[in-house]
SEBAMAR-509613 format. One record per residue (C-alpha): residue number from 1; residue in three letters; x, y, z. Coordinates in nm, 2 decimals. Example, Ala and Ser with C-alpha at 12.3 -4.5 7.8 and 13.67 -1.06 7.14 Angstrom:
! residues 2
     i    aa       xx       yy       zz
     1   ALA     1.23    -0.45     0.78
     2   SER     1.37    -0.11     0.71
END
This chain:
! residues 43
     i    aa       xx       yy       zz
     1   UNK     7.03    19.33    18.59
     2   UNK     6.80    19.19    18.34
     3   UNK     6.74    19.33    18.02
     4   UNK     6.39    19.27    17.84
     5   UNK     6.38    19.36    17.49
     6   UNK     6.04    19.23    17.43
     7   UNK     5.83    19.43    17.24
     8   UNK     6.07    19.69    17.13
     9   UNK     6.13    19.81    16.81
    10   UNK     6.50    19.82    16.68
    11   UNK     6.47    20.16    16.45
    12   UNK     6.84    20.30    16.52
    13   UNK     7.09    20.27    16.79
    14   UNK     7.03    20.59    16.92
    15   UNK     6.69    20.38    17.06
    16   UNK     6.90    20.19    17.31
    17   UNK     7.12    20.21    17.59
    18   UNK     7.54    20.11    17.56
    19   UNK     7.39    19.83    17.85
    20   UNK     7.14    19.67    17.56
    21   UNK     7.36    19.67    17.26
    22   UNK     7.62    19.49    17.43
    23   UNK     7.34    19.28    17.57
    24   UNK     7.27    19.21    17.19
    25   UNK     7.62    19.13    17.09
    26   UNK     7.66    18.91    17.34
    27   UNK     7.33    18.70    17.27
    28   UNK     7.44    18.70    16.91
    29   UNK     7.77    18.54    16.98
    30   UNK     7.59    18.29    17.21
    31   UNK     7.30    18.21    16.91
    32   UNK     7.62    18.18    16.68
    33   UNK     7.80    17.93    16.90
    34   UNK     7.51    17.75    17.01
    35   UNK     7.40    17.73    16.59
    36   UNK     7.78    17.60    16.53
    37   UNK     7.80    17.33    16.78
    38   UNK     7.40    17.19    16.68
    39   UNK     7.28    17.24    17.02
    40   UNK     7.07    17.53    16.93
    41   UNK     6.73    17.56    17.16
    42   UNK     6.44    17.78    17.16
    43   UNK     6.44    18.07    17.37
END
């Protein structure tokens, strides 16, 4: 499933689903890692 957070407003997590906060934790920790090792890229 892919989840499209385009155009959305992050106000409070109440706003999102438990699928699209993980989604966000998870691209954070990638962003982080990719930052880390120089190899970042636009997305």
């Amino acid at each position: 499933m892919v989840i499209s957070l385009k155009n959305r407003n992050f106000l409070k997590l109440l706003d999102y689903t438990p699928a699209e906060i993980q989604h966000l934790i998870d691209l954070a920790i990638e962003l982080k890692a990719a930052k880390k090792a120089g190899c970042e890229s636009k997305r």
